[in-house]
C-alpha positions in Angstrom: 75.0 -85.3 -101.8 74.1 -81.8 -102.4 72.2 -79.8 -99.9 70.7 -75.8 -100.2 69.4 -73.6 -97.6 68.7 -70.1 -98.0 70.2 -67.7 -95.9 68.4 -65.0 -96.4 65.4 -63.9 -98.0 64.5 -60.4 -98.6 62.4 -58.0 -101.2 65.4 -57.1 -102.7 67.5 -60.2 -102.7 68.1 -63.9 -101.4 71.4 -65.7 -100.1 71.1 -69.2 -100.6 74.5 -71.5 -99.4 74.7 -74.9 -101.4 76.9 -77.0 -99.7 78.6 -79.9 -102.2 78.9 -82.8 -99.6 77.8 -83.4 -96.0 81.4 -82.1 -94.8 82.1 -78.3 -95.3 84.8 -77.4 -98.2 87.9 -76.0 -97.6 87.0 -73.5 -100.3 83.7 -71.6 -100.7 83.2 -69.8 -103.5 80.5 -66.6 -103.5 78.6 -65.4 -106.6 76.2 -62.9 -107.6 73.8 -62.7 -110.7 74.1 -60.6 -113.0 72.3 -57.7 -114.9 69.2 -59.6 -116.2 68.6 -62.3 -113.0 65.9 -61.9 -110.7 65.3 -63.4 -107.2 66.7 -67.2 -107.4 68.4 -69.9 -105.3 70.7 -70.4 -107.7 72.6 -69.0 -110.9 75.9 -67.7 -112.5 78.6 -70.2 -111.2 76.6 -72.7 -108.6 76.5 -75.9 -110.8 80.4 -75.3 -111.7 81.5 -75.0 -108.0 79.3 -77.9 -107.2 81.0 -80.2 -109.5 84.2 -79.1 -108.2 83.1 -80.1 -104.9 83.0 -76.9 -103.6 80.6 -74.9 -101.3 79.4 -72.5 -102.8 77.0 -69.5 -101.8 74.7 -67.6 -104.3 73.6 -64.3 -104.0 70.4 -62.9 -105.8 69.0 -59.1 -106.8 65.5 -58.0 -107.5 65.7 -57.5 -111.2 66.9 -54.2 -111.6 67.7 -53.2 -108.3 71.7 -53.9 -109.0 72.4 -54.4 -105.5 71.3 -51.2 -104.2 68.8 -53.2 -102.1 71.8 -55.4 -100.5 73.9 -53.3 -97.4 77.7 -55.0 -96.9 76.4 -55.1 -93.1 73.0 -57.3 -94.4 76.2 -59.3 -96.8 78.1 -60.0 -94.0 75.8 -61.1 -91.9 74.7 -63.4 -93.6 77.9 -65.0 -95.1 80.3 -64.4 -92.6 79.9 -67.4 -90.1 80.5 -69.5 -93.6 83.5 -67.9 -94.3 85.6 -67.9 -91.1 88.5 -70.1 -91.2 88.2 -71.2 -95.4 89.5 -69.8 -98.8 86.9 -67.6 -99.7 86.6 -66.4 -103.2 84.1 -63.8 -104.8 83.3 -64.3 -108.3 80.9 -62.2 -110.8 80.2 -61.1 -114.4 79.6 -57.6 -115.1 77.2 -56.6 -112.4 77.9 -59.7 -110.6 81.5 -59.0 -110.8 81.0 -55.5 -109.3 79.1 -56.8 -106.4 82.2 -59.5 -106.6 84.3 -56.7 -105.2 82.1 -54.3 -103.7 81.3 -57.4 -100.9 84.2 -59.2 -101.0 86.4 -57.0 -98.8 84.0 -57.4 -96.0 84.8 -61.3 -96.1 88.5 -60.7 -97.1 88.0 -62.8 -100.3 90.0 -63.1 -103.5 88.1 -61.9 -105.7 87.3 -62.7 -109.4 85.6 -59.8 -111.6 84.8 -60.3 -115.3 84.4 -56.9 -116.6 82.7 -55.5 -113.7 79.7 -53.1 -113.8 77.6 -51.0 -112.2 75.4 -49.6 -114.6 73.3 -46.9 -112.6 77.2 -45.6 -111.3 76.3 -41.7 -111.7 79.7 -41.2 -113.7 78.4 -43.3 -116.3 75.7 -40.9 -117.4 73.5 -44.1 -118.5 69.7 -42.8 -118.9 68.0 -45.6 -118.6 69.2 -46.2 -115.4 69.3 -42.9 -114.4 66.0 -43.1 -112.0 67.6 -45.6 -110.1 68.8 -44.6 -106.4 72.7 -45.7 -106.0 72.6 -46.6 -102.6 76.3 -48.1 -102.2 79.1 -45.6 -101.4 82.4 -45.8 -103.4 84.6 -48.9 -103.3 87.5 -47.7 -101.8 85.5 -46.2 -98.6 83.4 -49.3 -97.9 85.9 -52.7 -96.0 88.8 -53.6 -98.5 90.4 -57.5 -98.7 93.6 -57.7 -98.2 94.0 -59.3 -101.2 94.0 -57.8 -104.8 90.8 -58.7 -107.1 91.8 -60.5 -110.5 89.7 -58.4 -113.2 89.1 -59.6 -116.6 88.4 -56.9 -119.4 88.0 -55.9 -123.0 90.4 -52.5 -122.6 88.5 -51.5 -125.7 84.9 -51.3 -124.1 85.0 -47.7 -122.7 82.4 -47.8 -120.0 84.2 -51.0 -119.0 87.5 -49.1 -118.6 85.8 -46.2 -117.0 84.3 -47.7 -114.1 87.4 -50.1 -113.8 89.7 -46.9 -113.6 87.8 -44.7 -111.5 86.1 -47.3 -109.3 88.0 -50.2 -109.0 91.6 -48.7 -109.4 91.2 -46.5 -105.9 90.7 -49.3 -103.9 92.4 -51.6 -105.7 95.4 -49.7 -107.0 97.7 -53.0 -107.8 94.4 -55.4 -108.9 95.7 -58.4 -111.1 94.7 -57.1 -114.7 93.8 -60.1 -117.3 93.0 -58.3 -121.2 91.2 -59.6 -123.4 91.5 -56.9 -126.6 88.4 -57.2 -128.6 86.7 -59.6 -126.2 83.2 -57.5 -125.7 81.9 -56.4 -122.2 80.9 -60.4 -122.2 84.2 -61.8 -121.7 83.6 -65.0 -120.2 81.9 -65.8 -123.2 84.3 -65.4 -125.4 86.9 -67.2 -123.7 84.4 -69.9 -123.3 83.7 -70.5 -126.8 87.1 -70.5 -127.2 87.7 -72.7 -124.6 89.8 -70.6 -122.4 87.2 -69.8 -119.5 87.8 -73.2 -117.2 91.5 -73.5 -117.7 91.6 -69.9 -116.2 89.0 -69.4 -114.0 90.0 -73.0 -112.4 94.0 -71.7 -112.3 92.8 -68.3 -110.1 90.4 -70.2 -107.6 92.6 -73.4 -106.6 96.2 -71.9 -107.5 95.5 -68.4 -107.3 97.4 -68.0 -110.6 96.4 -66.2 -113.8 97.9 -68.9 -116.4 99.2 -66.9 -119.8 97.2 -67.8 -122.8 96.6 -66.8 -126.4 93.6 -64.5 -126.6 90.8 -65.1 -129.1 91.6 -63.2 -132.4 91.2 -63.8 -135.8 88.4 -66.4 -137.0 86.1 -65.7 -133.6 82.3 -63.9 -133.8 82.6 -61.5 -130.6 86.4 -60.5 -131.7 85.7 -59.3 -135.6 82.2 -58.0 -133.8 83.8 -55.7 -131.6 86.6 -54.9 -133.7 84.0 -53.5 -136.0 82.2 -51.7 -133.4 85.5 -50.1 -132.5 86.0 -49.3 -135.4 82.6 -47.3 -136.8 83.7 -43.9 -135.0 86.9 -43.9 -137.4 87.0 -46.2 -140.5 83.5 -47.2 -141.1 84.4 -49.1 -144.1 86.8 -51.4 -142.2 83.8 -51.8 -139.4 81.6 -53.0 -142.3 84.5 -55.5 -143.1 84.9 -56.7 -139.6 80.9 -57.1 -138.7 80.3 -58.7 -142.1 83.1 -61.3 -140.8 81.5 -61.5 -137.5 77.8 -62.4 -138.7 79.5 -64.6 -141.3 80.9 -66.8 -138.0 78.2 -66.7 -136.0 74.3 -64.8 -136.5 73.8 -61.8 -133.7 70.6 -59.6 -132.7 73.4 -57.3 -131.7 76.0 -57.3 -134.3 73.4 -57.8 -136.9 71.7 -54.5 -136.0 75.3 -52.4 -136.1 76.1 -53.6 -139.5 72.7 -52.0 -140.3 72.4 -49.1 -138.5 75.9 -48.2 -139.9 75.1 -49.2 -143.6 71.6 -46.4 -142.7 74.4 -43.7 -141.3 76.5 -44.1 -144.3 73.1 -43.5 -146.4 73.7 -47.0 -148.5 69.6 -47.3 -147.5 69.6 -49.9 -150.5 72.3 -52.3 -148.8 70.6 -52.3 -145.3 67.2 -53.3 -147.0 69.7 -56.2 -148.4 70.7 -57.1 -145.2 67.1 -57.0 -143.4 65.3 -59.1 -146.5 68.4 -61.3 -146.2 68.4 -62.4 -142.7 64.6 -62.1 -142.7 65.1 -64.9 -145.6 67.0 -67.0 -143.6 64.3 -67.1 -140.3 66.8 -67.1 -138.2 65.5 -65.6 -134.9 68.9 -63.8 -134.0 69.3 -61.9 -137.3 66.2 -60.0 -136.0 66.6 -56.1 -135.3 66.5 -54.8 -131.7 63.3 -52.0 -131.2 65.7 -49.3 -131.2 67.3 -50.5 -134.4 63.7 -51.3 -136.0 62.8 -47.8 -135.5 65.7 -46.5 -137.2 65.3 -48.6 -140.2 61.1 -47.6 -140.6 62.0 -44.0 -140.0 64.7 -44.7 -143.1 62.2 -45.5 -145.5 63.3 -49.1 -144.5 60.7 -52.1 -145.1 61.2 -54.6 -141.5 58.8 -57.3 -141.7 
């Protein structure tokens, strides 16, 4: 039987360990929420290491704090008596796979990122997070594992590749690389809807192996999506090809609001009204533009309803 107790609990996180049976695991896996989470005893990855019988610790941000609240010293203090003597692995998406690295040297853990991300990084040059204090020094200057972090990455996603070079890289000059070409800065989902995600993830944590497989291509929403969106800055008629192919898979708030912004910078105002009275037609609530997108479309000329 399952048991939680939290192991810390502060304004700008909580540490919660969930053990999976009375006995402690051999393995105990660590995870951080991502981006959008909030203060929680549990999230990204705790039912999955629970099945597999595994202990399992979560680790919670204030929305929007990205960590910055969270010292490795306050980390390790309250995680390392649970770590002494076990496999311990560090696991995260995007901002959780940051933090994935950024703690997991201090409790010597392999360490699983999935495009990792630290949006307020001052090298970035993101606005909207550009009022945000970045507490946490560089990577490399903070305690380092002695083991190399496994990082899975769209190569095409430029902020992705940024921070991964210039943060990750220094510390971690020989980290186990994983591409995914055309994958999008959510990863795991696309090898999860192509049923890649469990096979791999599983192969890293209990073998520490990275299996070879066949990445999602042709036929797949996220991959003609982002194919189009790497496209737009060169061929913009070959990105209309690709996100037309993408929506046609699957509908997407975000894909669906490129193919129109694009079709408004090309100045074909008459096929974006197409697109917007089309997917308005169809009521489905993910063919719906973003606010940013919205705006561009009314200042257009552009009827949204």
């Amino acid at each position: 039987m399952t048991s939680k107790t939290v192991l810390t609990d502060h304004a700008d996180y909580r540490i919660t360990l969930h053990r999976a049976c009375e006995r402690p695991s051999q393995r105990i896996v660590i995870t951080f929420g991502g981006q959008p989470s909030d203060l929680a005893d549990e999230g990204f990855g705790t039912p999955f290491c629970l099945e597999r019988g595994w202990d399992t610790i979560y680790v919670a941000q204030r929305h929007g704090t990205q960590f910055q609240g969270l010292s490795i010293e306050a980390f390790r203090s309250a995680t390392t008596e649970f770590c002494a003597g076990r496999d311990v692995v560090t696991y995260g998406s995007s901002l959780g796979a940051y933090a994935a690295i950024y703690y997991g040297g201090s409790v010597n853990a392999r360490m699983i990122a999935a495009a990792p991300m630290l949006p307020a990084w001052r090298p970035l040059k993101l606005r909207a997070y550009s009022d945000l204090p970045v507490t946490h020094g560089d990577i490399k200057d903070g305690p380092l594992s002695e083991h190399q972090p496994v990082v899975i990455f769209d190569p095409k996603i430029k902020n992705d590749a940024h921070l991964i070079r210039d943060l990750v890289a220094p510390a971690y000059p020989n980290f186990r690389a994983v591409e995914v070409p055309y994958a999008g800065h959510t990863v795991l989902v696309t090898l999860s809807q192509a049923r890649l995600l469990k096979p791999i993830v599983l192969s890293i944590i209990e073998r520490d192996e990275i299996i070879s497989f066949d990445p999602p291509a042709e036929g797949t929403a996220i991959y003609h999506g982002e194919r189009g969106r790497s496209l737009i800055a060169t061929d913009r008629q070959a990105a209309l090809v690709e996100l037309r192919k993408s929506l046609a898979i699957a509908p997407s708030k975000r894909f669906f609001g490129m193919l129109v912004n694009l079709l408004i910078r090309m100045g074909d105002k008459e096929g974006a009204q197409r697109v917007i009275d089309e997917a308005a037609a169809s009521g489905d609530r993910r063919m719906i533009l973003v606010p940013a997108v919205r705006r561009t479309a009314e200042q257009a000329g552009l009827k949204v309803s």
